[in-house]
Structures are given as structure tokens and as C-alpha cells.
Legacy VTK file of the C-alpha trace (Angstrom):
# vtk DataFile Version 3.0
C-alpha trace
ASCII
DATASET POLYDATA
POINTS 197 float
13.270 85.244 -43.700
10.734 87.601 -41.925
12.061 90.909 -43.182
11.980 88.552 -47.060
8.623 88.337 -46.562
7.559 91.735 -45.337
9.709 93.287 -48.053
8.841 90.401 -51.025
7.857 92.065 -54.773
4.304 90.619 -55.415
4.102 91.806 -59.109
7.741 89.790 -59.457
6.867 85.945 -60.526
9.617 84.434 -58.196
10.071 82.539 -54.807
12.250 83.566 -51.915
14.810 81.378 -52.178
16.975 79.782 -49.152
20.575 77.962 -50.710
22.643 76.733 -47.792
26.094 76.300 -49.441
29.258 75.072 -47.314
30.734 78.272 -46.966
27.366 80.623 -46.974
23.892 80.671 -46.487
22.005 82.739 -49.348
18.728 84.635 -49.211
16.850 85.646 -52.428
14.370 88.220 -52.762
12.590 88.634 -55.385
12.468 92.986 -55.572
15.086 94.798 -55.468
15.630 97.400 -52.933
12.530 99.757 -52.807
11.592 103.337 -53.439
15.554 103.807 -54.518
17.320 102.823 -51.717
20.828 101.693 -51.594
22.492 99.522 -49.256
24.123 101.767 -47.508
20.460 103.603 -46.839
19.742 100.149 -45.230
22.735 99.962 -43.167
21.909 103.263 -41.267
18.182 102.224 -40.629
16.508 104.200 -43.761
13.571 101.721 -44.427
10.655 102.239 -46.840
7.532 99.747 -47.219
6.869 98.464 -50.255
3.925 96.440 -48.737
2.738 98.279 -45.735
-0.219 95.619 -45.303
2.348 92.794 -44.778
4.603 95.127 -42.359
1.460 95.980 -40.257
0.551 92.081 -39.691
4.405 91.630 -39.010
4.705 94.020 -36.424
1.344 92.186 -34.601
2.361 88.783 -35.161
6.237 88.076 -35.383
8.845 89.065 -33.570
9.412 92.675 -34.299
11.612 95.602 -33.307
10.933 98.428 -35.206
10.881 99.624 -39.159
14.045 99.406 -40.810
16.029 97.804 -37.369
16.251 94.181 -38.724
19.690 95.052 -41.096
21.230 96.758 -38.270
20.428 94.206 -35.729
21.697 91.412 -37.959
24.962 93.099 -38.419
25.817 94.228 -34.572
25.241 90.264 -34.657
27.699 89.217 -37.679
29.685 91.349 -39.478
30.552 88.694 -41.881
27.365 89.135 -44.332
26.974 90.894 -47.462
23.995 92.552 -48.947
23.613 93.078 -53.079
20.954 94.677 -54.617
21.069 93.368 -58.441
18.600 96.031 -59.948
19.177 94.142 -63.687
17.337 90.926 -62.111
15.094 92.345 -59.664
15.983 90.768 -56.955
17.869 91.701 -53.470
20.235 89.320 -52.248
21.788 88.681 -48.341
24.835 86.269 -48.125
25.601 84.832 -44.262
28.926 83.694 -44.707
29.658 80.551 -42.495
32.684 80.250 -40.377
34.351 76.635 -40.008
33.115 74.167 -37.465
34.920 73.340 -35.067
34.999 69.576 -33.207
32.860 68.959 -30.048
36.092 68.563 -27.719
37.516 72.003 -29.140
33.593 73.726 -28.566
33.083 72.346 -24.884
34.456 74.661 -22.342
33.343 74.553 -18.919
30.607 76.489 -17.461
32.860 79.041 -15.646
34.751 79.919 -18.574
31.419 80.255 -20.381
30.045 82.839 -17.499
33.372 84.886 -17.591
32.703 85.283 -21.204
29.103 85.905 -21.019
29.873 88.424 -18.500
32.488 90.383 -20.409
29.791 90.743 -23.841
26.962 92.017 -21.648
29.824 94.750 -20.259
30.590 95.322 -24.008
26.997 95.802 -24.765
26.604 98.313 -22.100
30.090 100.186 -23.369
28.411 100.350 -26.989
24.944 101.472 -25.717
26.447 104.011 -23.437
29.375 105.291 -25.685
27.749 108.770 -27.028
28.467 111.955 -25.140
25.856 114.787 -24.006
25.050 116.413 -26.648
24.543 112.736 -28.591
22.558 111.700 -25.638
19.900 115.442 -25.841
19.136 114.414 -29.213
18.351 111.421 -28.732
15.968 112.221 -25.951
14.285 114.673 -27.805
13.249 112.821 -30.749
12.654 109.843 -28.537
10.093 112.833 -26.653
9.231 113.716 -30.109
9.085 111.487 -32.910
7.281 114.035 -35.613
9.430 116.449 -34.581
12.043 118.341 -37.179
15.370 119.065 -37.290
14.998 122.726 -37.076
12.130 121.565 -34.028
15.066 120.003 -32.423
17.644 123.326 -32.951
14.868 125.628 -31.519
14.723 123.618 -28.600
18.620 122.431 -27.482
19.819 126.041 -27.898
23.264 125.538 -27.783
23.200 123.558 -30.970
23.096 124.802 -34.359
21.668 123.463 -37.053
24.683 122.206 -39.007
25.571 120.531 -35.365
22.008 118.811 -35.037
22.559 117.114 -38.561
25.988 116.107 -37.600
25.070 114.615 -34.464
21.993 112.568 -36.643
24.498 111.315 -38.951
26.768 110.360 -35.969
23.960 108.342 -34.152
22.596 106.676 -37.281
25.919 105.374 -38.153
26.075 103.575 -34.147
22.230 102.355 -34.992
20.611 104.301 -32.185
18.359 106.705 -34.038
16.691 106.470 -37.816
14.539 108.150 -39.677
10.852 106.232 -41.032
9.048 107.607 -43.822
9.382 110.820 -45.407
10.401 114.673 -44.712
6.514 115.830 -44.212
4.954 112.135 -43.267
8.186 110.435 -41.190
8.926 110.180 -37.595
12.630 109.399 -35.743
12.885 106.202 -33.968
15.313 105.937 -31.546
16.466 102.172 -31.306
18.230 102.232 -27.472
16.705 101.984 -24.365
17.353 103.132 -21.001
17.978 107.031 -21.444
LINES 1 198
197 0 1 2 3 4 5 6 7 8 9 10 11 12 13 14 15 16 17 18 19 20 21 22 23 24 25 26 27 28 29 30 31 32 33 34 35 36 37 38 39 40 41 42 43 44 45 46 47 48 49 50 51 52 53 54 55 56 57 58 59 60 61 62 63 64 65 66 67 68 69 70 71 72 73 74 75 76 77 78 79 80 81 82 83 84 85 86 87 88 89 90 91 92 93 94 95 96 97 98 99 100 101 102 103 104 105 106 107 108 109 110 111 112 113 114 115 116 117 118 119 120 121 122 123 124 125 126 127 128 129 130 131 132 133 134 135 136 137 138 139 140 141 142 143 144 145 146 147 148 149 150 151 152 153 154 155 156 157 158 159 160 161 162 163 164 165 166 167 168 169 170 171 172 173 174 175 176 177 178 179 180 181 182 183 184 185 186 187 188 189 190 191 192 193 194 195 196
């Protein structure tokens, strides 16, 4: 509901609508996409503010991770959500489809069982954050060093990469949600969303 808000059409007459449904939980926004995006742009990080006023108070006053790191976030979380963009109606849609409940007596497990599997997702996380290899892992650090920094910046300075290789390697890390792009060719900066490096 956050990112509805930050991202909500203000010249479109409509609410943001919530519909809880047995099966799915819908979100309607009234705007489509903006600035041309497609979903897939979303999916790898792209972001563009339609109301940069309402994403500056967001990023002081709720909790906030970074332009354009909400979609990925949400779908490292669930995989099972869809995202439509219905330009004829204005209006950007997310669908959270809802798995079954199960009983209390099938959901209680005991508090062991819960720590072994606790234990084995945090390993997981740290297999996903640490799965890129070296030269994955230089570009990150440089445009985590250097956020206004170019691609051909980047070239000139890990030497043993070219230029088609740099791009490849961007591609590579956007699709894992570790580095994105904010904002244009000449005004943008690269945020890299991992910690630790």
C-alpha cells in the first residue's frame, strides 16, 4: 500500500482500492505504470517517480529501502503475485494470490523443528546473496564506490573488462536484484541493493 501511495496518479479521479477475495488479495492503482515503463522494467529495479514530493516524505517517514526495491523485495518474498498494467483504464494492478489455510493442528510444529527451518532459510539467504563470482562482485563494488559513475567509467577502471562484458555483467546482477539503475543516462545513479561486500 506504501509504494500505491508514493506511485498514486493525482490528475486520475479514483481511489486505491484493496479487494480481499478468497483466493487473492487485489491492489488498484489508479495510474498506470509511469514514464513508459513495463513490468518487466519493474521487475529488474528500473523505477521512475511520478510524484517525487510523495517519494521524498516516504523515504523520511515509512519504512523504506531504496527507489524502485519494493517489487523486487516483494517477489524474493512470494513468487505467487502478478503485476498488470491496463494502460486502456489507467490504472496498475498487483494480485497476491493466497495459498489455502491450513488447520491449527497441521500449522503447530514444535519449536525445534521451527529453528532447524529457520536456520536452513537464513543459510539460503546467504547462498543467494553470495552466489555472484569476481568479476560480478568488482562491479558491484565500484558502482556501490560510485553511484554517478558510467558504464564506460566502470570499463576504464576494471581493465580486464570490456565494455560489452560490463553491460553483460549489469544485466546479470539486475536480473538477481543486487544492482539497478535510478533516474536517467545524464541525471541517474546505480544502487546496489546487497550489503556486506
Amino acid at each position: 500500500m506504501q509504494n500505491a501511495l508514493v506511485h498514486f496518479d493525482l490528475l486520475h479521479h479514483a481511489a486505491i482500492r484493496l479487494l480481499v477475495f478468497d483466493n487473492r488479495i487485489e491492489i488498484i492503482n489508479p495510474g498506470c505504470l509511469y514514464g513508459g515503463l513495463q513490468v518487466e522494467d519493474i521487475k529488474l529495479g528500473v523505477s521512475r517517480q511520478r510524484n517525487p514530493k510523495m517519494a521524498d516524505l516516504a523515504a523520511k517517514t515509512m519504512i523504506y529501502r531504496g527507489l524502485g526495491s519494493g517489487i523486487i523485495r516483494v517477489m524474493r518474498e512470494d513468487a505467487n503475485i502478478d503485476f498488470t498494467n491496463e494502460e486502456s483504464v489507467n490504472q496498475f494492478k498487483v494480485t497476491i494470490w493466497r495459498t489455502i489455510q491450513k488447520s491449527e493442528s497441521t500449522i503447530q510444529k514444535s519449536d525445534s523443528t521451527i529453528q532447524k527451518e529457520n536456520s536452513t532459510i537464513q543459510k539460503s539467504n546467504f547462498t543467494i546473496q553470495k552466489d555472484i563470482d569476481s568479476s560480478q562482485e568488482k562491479v558491484l563494488r565500484f558502482f556501490s564506490e560510485h553511484p554517478d559513475a558510467t558504464i564506460e567509467d566502470a570499463v576504464e577502471t576494471i581493465q580486464e573488462l570490456s565494455l560489452g562484458g560490463v553491460k553483460f555483467i549489469i544485466g546479470k546482477l539486475q536480473q538477481k536484484g543486487l544492482l539497478k539503475r535510478v533516474g536517467g543516462r545524464k541525471h541517474g545513479e546505480w544502487q546496489v541493493l546487497t550489503e556486506g561486500l
